[in-house]
N, C-alpha and C positions, 0 to 999 in steps of 0.2 A: 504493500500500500504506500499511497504517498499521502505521509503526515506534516501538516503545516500544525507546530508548535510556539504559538502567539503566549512569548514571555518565555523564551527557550531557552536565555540566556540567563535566567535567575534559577533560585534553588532548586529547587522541583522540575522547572523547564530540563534542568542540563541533567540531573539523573532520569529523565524522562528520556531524553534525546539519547543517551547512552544505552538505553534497555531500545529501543527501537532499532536502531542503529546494531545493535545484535543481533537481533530476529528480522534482520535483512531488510529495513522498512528504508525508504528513502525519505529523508526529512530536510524540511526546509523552518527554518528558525525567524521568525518575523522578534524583537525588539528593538527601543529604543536607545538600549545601550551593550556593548561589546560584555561579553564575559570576563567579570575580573580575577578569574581564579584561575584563568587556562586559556590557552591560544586558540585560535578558532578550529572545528575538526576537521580531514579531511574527509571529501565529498558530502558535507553539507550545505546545502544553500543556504546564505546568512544574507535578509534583506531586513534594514536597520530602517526605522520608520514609526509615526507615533501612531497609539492606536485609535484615536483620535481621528485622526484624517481617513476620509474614506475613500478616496483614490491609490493610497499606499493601500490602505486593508485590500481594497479588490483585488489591487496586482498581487498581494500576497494569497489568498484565497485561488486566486486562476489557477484550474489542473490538480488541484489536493483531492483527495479520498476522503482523510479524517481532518477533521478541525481539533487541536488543545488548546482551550483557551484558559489560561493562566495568567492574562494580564487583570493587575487589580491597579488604580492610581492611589490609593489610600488605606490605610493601619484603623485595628479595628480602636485603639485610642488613643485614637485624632481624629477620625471620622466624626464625628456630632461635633467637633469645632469650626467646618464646614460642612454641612449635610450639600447645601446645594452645588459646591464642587465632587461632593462624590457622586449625585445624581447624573447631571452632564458627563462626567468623564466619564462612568462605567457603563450606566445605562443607556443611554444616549448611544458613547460606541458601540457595548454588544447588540445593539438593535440592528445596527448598522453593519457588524458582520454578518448576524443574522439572514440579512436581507442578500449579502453578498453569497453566503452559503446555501439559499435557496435558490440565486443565479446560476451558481455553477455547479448542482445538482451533488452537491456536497453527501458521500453515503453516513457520515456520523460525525458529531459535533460530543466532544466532552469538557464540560464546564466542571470548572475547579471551584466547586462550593464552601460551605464553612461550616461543620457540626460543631466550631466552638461556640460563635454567634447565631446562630439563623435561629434557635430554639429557644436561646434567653434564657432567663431562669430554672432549671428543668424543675420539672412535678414529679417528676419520677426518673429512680439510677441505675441502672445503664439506659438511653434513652435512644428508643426507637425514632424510623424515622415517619410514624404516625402522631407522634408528640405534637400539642401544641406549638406553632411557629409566633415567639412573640419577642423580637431580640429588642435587647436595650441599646444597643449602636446601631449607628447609619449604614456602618459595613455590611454587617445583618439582614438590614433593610433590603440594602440593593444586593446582597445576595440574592435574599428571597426573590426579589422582582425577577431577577433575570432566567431563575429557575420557574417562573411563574410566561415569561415571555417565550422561553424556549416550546413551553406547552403549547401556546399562542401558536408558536411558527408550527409545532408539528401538528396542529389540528386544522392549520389553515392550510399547509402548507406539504403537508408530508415528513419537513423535518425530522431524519431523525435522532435524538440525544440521550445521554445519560449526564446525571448530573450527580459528583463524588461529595460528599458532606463530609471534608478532612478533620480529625481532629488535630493533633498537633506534633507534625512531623517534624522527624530531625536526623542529622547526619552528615556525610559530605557536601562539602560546595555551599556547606548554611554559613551564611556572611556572619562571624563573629561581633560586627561593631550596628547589626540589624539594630533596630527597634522592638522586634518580638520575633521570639525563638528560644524558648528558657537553655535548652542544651547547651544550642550554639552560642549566646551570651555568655552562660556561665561559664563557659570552657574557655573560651575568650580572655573571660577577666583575669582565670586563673592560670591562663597563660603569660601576662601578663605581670602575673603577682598583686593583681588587684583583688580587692574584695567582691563576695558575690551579692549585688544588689537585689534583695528583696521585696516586693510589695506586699506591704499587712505582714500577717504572724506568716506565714509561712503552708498554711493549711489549705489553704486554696486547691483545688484537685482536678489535675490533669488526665488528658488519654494521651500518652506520645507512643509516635508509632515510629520506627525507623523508615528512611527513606526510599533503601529498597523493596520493604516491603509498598511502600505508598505508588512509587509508579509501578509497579508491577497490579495493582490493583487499575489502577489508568490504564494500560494494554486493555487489561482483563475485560474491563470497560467501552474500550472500541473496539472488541470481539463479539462482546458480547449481543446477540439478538431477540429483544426482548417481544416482537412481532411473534417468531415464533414458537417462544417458550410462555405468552400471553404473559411477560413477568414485569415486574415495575421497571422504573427509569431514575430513581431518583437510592443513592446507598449511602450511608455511612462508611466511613473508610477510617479505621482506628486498630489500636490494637485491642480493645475491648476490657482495658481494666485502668484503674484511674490508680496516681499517684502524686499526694500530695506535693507542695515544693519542698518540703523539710524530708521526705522519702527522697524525692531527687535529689537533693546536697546529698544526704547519706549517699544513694549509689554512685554518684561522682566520686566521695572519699573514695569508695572500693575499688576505684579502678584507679584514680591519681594519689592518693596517698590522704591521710589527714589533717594535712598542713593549707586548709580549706578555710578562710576566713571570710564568714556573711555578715552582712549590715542588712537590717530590717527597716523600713520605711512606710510611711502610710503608705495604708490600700486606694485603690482606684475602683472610683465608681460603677465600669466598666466590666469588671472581672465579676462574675458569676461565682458563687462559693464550688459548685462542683458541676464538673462536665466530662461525661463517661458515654462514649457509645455502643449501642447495642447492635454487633456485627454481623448480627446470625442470617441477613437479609443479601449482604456479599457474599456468605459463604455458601447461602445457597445459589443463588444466579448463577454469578462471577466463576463460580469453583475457585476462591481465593482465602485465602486465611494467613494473618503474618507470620513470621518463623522467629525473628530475632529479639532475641527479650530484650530487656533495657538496659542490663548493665551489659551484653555485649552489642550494642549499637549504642553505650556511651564509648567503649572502649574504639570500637570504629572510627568513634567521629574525633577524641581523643590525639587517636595515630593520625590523623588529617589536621586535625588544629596544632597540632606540635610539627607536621610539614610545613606549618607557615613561617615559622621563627617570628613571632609576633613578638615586638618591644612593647 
């Protein structure tokens, strides 16, 4: 197949592009900035371009199979300090690929959703993805929409999609100096010799998943056909068990030593007290379930943040 990976060049884009690129896939990379952790690869097409303009998206789109779309303009806390730049920028453009993907008779479109945000609060732990959709950020928001518009195109349109609800992946190629990434920051600071920055007590509760299990769930995803197995469109993609932040320091000591020093700081309004998803929905479709637990996909990402020689 020929995959167009819009945001190819960011975390998830580039271990995306690597597992496709195995399984013999021809990929062409649409962002608006180069990869800063590696040279470009060979016989990739890299067309650099905002997603924003829809004369760039079309040429990007012209001749693909699958669409990945992974471009986001916006953090899910910073989002509600402009709701209506995240509106325009996200929504606005995926309409706009949208439209270009129903041009060029595009066979599958996979939208990189958010099971941290889109559910909000949960009512209930591990949470399906029949749960209440009610997020407290605007990231949330225009996740939902666009998972709501892709429906739009496939009912008008034929469209067809799967759209992944990530919980919170980690591992190679995660920018150490991001804004949200607890791994990849923490590993970062401690590379460094800095302290690991906290929000609130520490209890707050995660689902991370490693990254190779994450796009390997993304394949699974544009294989998958849910026409003819009558099965849904919309999954959860996590490892399926939650770990507070005070459990994550501890498994970071077990792998780098305990000379681990955290500063605690107020909580953020933003952060939900627990968000856990309930997998059982990809392992049935997909035939996919993660492999790598977390303290060896800290130790992974570890041996890669210690290839940086970060000062």
């Amino acid at each position: 197949m020929k995959a167009l990976v819009i945001g190819g060049n960011g975390f998830i884009g580039s271990n995306l592009v690597d597992l496709l690129l195995k399984n013999n896939h021809q990929v062409r990379i649409f962002d608006r900035y180069p990869n800063r952790f590696r040279a470009p690869l060979q016989g990739v097409d890299y067309v650099v371009g905002e997603f924003s303009n829809h004369g760039e998206i079309a040429e990007a789109v012209a001749g693909m199979d699958w669409v990945f779309h992974l471009a986001c303009t916006t953090l899910p806390q910073t989002s509600n300090d402009d709701p209506v730049y995240d509106i325009h920028s996200n929504i606005g453009g995926t309409v706009q690929l949208l439209q270009e993907c129903v041009k060029n008779k595009i066979k599958k479109v996979v939208f990189i959703s958010s099971g941290g945000t889109i559910y909000g609060v949960p009512q209930t732990a591990p949470i399906t993805e029949d749960h209440p959709t009610e997020p407290i950020c605007s990231y949330g928001i225009t996740k939902l929409a666009i998972e709501k518009y892709l429906h739009l195109f496939h009912w008008l349109h034929g469209l067809e999609y799967v759209c992944a609800r990530l919980s919170n992946p980690y591992g190679e190629l995660q920018n150490p100096d991001a804004k949200q990434g607890a791994v990849g920051v923490f590993l970062g600071q401690i590379a460094r010799h800095q302290p690991i920055t906290i929000w609130g007590d520490g209890n707050v509760v995660r689902d991370y998943i490693y990254i190779g299990d994450t796009v390997k769930a993304l394949l699974c995803a544009a294989e998958y056909d849910p026409e003819k197995v009558k099965g849904p469109r919309v999954f959860n993609v996590g490892f399926g068990q939650g770990h507070s932040l005070n459990e994550l320091v501890a498994a970071i000591k077990e792998v780098v030593g305990p000379q681990v020093e955290v500063r605690y700081t107020e909580a953020r309004p933003v952060d939900v007290p627990v968000n856990v998803l309930d997998i059982s929905r990809a392992r049935q479709y997909l035939n996919w379930q993660p492999e790598v637990t977390l303290k060896d996909g800290i130790g992974k990402s570890w041996d890669w943040i210690n290839s940086l020689q970060l000062k």
